[in-house]
N, C-alpha and C positions, 0 to 999 in steps of 0.2 A: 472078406478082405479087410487089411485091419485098416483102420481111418489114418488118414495122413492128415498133416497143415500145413499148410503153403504161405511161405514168406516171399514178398516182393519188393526187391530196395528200391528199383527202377522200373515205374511203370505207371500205367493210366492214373489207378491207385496202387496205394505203396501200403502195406502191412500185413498182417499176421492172417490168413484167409483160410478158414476150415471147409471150402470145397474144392473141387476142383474145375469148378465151372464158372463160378465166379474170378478166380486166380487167374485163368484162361480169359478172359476179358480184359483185364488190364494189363496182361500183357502180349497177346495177338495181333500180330503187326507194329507192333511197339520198338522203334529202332532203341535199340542198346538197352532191353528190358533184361533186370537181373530178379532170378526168383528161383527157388526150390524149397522140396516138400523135405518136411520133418515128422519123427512119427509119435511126434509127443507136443502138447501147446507148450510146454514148460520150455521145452529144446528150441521150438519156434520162436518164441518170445524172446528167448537169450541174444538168440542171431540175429532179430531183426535188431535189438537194440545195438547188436555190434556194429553194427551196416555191412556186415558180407558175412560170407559161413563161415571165414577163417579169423574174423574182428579184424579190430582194425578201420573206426568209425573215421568217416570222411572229416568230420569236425566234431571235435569231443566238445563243444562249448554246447552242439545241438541235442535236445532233449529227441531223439526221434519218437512222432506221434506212432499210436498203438491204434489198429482198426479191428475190430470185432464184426463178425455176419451174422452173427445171430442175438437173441436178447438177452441184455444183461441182467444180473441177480439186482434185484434192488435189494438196498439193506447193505451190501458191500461196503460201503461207503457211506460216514457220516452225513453227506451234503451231497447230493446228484443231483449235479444242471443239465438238463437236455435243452437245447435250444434252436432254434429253427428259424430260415425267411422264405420268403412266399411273395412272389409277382404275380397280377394277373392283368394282362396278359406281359409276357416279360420280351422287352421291359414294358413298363407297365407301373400298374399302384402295388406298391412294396409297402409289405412291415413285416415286423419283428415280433418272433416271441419265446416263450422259455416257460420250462414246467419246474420249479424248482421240489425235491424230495430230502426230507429229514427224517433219519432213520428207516428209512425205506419207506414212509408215508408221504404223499402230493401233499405239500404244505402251500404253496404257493404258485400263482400261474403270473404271468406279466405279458403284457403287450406294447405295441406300440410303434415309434421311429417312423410313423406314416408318410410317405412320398410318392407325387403325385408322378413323378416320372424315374422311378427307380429301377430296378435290375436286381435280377436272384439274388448275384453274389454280393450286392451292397448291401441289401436284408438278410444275408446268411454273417456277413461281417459284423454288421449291426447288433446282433442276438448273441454274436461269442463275446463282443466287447464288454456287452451288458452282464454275459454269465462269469468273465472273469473278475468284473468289480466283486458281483457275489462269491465269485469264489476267494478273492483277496480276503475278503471280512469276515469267511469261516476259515480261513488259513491264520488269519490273525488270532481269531477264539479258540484254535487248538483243535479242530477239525482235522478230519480227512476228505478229502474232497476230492471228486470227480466231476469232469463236463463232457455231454457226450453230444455230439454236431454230428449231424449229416450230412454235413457239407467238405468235403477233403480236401477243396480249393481253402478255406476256411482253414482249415488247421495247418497244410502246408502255409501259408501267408504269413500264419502266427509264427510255428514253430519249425517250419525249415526251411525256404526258401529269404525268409525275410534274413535271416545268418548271412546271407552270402550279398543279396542285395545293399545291404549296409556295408560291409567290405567292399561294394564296387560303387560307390555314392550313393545307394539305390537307383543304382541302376542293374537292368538285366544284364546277364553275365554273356561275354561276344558283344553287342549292342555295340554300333558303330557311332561311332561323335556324335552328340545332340538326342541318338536314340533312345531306343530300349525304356520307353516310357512304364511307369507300372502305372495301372488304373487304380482307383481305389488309395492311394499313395498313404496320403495323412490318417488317413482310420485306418491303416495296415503297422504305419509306423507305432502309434498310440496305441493298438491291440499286439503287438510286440513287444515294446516295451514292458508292458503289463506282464502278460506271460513270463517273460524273462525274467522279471522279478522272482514269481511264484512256484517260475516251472519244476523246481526239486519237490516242493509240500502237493503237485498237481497229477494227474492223471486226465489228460486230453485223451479221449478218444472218438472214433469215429466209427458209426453205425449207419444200419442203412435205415431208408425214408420207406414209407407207405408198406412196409413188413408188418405192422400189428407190434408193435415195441413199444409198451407202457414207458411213458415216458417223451418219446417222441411223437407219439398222436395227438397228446393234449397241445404239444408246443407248436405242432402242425397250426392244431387250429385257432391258436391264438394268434397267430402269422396272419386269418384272415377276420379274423376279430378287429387286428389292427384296420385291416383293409377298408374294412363295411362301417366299423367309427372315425375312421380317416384320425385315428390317435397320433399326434405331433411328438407327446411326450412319453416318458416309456411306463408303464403305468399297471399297478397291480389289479388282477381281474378278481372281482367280488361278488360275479354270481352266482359260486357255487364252486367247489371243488368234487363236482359225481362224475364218476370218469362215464358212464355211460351215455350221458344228456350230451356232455363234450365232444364224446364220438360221433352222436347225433349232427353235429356241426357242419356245416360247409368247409372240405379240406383244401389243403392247400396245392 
């Protein structure tokens, strides 16, 4: 059978899905889920950025984010930020972390943003904010750059929900007088902005957690690195760059 890909404009998760068992997930049971297989990535990819199979993007201002299922080429991309948060128990003690890769080598790892009472999604927001300054500063030096998050709540935030929530005051879209609070509000605005800037020189994408994804297991475990030094601030990790010792780690 030849291999398909499945694009998802409306659904749990939204992008570019090379099974069909995961595509079936986010959108099973999914009221007004919009999705279909293509039989090429190149064809799937076109679409998804169109926002429908015939184009014709809901807001051409919006960069739509790209989701990947399985692991990406390191080396692709001058500057690859993986980045990742971690509660235990959530909520719980949250922190933040990010594997940074230059030229396809682990150059740098970072931790940190520790809080004693935080939530996934505030250390998965925490870790993209932190990846896109890094990515700002290799966008400035003439870089190609990519960040790759696990977190989809994360990336819609940044780069498609937060489009529309600014057209409505930031408020949620329907949201009756007074309502439609977003959580997270001022670090969503701030991780917005940013993005917006960059989003043309950018590639956000989104990958999955606990796969075995060079890249996101080191950032995993600097997520509880933060945890066990209760780090405040956001802070480069200097014990070693051996991906091995690091998988050794308590994950997140």
């Amino acid at each position: 059978m030849a291999k398909k890909y499945y694009v998802v404009w409306s659904g749990r998760e939204t992008g570019v899905f090379n099974d069909w068992s995961t595509c079936k997930k986010s959108i099973d049971k999914f009221s007004g889920a919009r999705y279909k297989s293509f039989p090429s990535l190149v064809e799937a990819e076109a679409a998804f950025a169109r926002g429908g199979p015939g184009g014709g993007a809901v807001n051409s201002n919006k960069k739509p984010s790209k989701s990947i299922t399985d692991a990406s080429s390191l080396g692709k991309y001058e500057v690859e930020i993986y980045c990742d948060g971690g509660c235990d128990p959530n909520p719980g003690k949250a922190g933040s972390g990010s594997a940074v890769y230059r030229e396809g080598k682990l150059a740098e790892l970072w931790y940190g943003l520790f809080n004693s009472h935080g939530t996934n999604n505030t250390a998965e927001l925490n870790a993209l904010h932190q990846s896109l300054l890094v990515a700002e500063n290799a966008i400035k030096a003439k870089k190609t750059v990519a960040i790759y998050c696990d977190s989809q709540y994360s990336i819609n935030c940044a780069s498609v929900w937060a489009y529309d929530w600014k057209k409505n005051d930031w408020k949620k879209k329907g949201a009756k007088k007074g309502g439609g609070e977003i959580k997270n509000l001022d670090l969503i605005k701030e991780i917005h902005g940013l993005y917006d800037r960059i989003q043309d020189d950018l590639q956000l994408l989104h990958v999955k957690a606990h796969v075995g994804i060079e890249g996101n297991e080191p950032a995993d475990r600097m997520t509880m690195i933060a945890v066990d030094r209760q780090e405040l601030s956001y802070t480069q990790y200097t014990d070693g760059l051996d991906i091995g010792a690091l998988l050794n780690m308590r994950s997140g």
